[in-house]
KENU-698396 format. One record per atom (N, C-alpha, C): residue number from 1; residue in one letter; atom name; x, y, z. Coordinates in nm, 4 decimals, padded with zeros to 6 digits. Layout:
N
{NUM,A,CA,{X,Y,Z}}
...
***
This chain:
69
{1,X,N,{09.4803,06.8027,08.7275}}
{1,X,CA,{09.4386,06.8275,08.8644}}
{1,X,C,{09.4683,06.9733,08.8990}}
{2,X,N,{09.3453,06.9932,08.9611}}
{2,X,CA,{09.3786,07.1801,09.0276}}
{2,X,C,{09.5048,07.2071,09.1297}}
{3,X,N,{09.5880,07.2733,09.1247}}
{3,X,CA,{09.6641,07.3466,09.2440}}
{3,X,C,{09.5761,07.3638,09.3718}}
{4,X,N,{09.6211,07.3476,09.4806}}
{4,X,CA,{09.5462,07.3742,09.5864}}
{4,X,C,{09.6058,07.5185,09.6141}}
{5,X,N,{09.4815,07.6112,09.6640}}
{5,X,CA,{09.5435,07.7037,09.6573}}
{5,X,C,{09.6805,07.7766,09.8019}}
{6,X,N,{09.7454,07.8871,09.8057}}
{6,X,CA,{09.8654,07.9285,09.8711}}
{6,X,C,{09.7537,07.9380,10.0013}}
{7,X,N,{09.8307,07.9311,10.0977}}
{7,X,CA,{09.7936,07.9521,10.2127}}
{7,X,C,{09.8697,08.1064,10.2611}}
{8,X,N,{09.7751,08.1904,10.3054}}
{8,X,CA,{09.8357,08.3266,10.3086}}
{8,X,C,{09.8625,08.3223,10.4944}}
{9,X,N,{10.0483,08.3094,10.5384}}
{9,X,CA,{10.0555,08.2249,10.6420}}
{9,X,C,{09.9921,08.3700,10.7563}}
{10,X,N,{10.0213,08.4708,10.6965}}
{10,X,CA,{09.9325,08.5419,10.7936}}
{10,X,C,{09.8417,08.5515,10.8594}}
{11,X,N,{09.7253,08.5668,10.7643}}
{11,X,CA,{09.5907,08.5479,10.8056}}
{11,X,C,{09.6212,08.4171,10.8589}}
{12,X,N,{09.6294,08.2773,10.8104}}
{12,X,CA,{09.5911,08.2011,10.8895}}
{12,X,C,{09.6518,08.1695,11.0586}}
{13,X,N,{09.7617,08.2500,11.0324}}
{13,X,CA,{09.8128,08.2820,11.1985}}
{13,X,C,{09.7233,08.3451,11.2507}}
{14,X,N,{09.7135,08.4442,11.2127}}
{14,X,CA,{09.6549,08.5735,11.2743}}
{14,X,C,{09.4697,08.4465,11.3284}}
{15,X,N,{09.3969,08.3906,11.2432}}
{15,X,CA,{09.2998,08.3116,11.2810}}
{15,X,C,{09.3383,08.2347,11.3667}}
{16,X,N,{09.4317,08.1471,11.3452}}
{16,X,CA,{09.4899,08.0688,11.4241}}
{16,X,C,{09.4819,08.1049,11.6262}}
{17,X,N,{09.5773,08.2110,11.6506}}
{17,X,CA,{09.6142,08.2617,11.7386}}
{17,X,C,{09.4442,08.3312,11.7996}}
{18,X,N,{09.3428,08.3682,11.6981}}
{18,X,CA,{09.2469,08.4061,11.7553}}
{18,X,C,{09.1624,08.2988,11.8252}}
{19,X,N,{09.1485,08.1866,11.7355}}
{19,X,CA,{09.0479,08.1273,11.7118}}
{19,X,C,{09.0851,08.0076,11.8132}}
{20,X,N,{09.2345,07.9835,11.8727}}
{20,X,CA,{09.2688,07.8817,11.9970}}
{20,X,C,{09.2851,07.9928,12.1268}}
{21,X,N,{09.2401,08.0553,12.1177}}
{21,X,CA,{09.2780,08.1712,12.2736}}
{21,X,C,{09.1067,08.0993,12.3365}}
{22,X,N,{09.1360,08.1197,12.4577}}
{22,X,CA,{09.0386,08.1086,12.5500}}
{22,X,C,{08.9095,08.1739,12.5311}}
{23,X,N,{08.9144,08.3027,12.4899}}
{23,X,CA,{08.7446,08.3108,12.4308}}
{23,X,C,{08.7081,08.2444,12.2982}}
{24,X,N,{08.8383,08.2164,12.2031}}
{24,X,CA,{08.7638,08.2037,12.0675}}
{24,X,C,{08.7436,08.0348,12.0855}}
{25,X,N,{08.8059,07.9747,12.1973}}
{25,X,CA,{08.7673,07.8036,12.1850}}
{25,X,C,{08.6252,07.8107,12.2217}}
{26,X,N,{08.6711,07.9047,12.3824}}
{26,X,CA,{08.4546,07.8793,12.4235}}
{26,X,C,{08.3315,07.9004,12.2511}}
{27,X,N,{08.3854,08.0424,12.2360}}
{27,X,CA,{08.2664,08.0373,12.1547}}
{27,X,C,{08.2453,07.9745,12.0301}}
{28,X,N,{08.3477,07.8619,12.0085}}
{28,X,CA,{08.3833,07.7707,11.8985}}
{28,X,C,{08.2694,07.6451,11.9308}}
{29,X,N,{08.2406,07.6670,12.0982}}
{29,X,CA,{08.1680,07.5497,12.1826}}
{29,X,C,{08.0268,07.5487,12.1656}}
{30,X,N,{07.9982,07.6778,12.1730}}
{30,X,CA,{07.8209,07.6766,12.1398}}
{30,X,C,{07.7778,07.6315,12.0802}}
{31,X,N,{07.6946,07.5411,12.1744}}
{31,X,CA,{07.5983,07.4124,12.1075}}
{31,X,C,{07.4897,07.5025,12.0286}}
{32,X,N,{07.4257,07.6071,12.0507}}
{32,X,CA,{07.3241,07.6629,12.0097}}
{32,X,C,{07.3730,07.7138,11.8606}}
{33,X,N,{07.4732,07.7716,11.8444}}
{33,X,CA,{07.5049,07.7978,11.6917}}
{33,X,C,{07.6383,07.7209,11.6138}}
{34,X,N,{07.6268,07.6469,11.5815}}
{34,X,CA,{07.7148,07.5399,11.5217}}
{34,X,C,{07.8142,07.6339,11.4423}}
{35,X,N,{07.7436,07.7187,11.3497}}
{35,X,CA,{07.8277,07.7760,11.2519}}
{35,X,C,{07.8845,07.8763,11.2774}}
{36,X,N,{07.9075,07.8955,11.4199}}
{36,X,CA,{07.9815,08.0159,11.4548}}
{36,X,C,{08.1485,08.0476,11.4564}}
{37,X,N,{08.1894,07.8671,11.4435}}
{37,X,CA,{08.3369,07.8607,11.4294}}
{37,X,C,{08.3804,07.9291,11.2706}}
{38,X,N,{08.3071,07.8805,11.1663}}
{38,X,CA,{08.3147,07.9221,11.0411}}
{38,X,C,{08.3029,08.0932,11.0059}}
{39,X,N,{08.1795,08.1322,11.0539}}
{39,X,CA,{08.1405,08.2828,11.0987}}
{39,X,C,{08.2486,08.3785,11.1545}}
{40,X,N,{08.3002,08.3234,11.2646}}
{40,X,CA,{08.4513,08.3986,11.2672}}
{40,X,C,{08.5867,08.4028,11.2178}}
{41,X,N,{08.5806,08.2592,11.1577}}
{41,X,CA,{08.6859,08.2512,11.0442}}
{41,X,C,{08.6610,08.3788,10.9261}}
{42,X,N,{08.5435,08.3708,10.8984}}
{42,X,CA,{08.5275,08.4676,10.7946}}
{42,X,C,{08.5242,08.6112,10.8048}}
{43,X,N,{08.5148,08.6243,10.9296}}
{43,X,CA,{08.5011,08.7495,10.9800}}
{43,X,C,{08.6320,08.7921,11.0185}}
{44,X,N,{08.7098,08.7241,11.0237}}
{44,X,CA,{08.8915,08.7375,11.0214}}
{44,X,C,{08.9579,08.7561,10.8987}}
{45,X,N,{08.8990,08.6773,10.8552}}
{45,X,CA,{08.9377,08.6814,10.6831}}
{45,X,C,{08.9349,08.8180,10.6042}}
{46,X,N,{08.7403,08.9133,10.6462}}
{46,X,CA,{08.7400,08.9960,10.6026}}
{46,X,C,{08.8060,09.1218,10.6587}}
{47,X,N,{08.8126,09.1044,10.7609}}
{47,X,CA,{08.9106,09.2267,10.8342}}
{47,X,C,{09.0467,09.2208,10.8234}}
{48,X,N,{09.1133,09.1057,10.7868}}
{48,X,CA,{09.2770,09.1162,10.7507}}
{48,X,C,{09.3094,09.1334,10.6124}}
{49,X,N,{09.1837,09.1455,10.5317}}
{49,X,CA,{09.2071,09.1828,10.4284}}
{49,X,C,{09.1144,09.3650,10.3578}}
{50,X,N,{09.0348,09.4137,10.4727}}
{50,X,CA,{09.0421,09.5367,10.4692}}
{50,X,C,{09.1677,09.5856,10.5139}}
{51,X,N,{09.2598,09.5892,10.6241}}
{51,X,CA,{09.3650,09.5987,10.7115}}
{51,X,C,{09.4720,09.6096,10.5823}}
{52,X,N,{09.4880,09.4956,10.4869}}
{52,X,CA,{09.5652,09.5012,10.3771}}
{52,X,C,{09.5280,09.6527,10.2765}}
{53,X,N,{09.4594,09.6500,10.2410}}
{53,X,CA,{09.3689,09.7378,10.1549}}
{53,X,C,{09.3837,09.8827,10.2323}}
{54,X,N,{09.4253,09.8931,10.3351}}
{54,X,CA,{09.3896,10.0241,10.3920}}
{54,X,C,{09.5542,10.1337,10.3963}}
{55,X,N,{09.5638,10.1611,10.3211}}
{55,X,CA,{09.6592,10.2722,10.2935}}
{55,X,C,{09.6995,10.4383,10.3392}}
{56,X,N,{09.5768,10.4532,10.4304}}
{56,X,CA,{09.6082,10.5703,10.4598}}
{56,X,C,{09.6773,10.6684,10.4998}}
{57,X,N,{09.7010,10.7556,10.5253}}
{57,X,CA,{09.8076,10.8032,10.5965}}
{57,X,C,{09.7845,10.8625,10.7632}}
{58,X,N,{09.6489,10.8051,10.8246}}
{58,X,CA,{09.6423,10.8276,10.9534}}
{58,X,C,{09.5958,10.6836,11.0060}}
{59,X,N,{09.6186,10.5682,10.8905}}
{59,X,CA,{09.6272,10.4378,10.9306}}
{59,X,C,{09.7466,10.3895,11.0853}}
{60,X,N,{09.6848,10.3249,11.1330}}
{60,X,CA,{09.8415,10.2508,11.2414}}
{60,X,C,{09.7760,10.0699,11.2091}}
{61,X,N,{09.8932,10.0576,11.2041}}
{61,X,CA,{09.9164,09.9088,11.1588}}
{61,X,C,{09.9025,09.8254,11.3193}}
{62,X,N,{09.7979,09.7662,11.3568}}
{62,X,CA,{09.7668,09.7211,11.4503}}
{62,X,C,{09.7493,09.5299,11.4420}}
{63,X,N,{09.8083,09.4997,11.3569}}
{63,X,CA,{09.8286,09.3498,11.3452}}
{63,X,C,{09.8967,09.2941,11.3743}}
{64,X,N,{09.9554,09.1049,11.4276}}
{64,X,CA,{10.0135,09.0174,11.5157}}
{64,X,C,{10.1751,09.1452,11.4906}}
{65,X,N,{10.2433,09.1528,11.3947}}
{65,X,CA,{10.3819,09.1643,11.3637}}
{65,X,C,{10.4079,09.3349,11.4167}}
{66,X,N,{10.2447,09.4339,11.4326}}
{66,X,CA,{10.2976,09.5487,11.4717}}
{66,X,C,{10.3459,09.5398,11.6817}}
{67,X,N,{10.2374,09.4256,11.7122}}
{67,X,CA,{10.2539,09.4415,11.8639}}
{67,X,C,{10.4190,09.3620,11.8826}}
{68,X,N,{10.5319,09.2763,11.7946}}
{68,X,CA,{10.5995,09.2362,11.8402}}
{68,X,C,{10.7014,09.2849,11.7789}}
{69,X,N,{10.7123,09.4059,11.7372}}
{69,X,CA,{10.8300,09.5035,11.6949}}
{69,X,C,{10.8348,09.5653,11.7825}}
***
């Protein structure tokens, strides 16, 4: 049997915290595009993992753990 894979608890906070806030439930609601809950999952996904990837040196770390330091 396969391993299920690690849950990276970040991102899925970081979705988490987006995706139950008051705009991300409404637009979780639209009857007109069903797949829009999935669509922003992924679209979280890909931006917390450019955010990872981004090394620069005029980078600022603007993710859940920089606003509560």
């Amino acid at each position: 049997m396969r391993a299920l894979p690690q849950r990276d608890g970040a991102l899925w906070d970081a979705a988490d915290f987006i995706l139950d806030s008051p705009l991300g439930r409404k637009a979780q609601q639209t009857a007109d595009q069903p797949g829009v809950g999935v669509f922003l999952r992924d679209t979280i996904a890909e931006i917390y993992r450019l955010q990872l990837s981004c090394h620069l040196a005029e980078f600022t770390d603007h993710g859940l753990p920089h606003g509560l330091a």
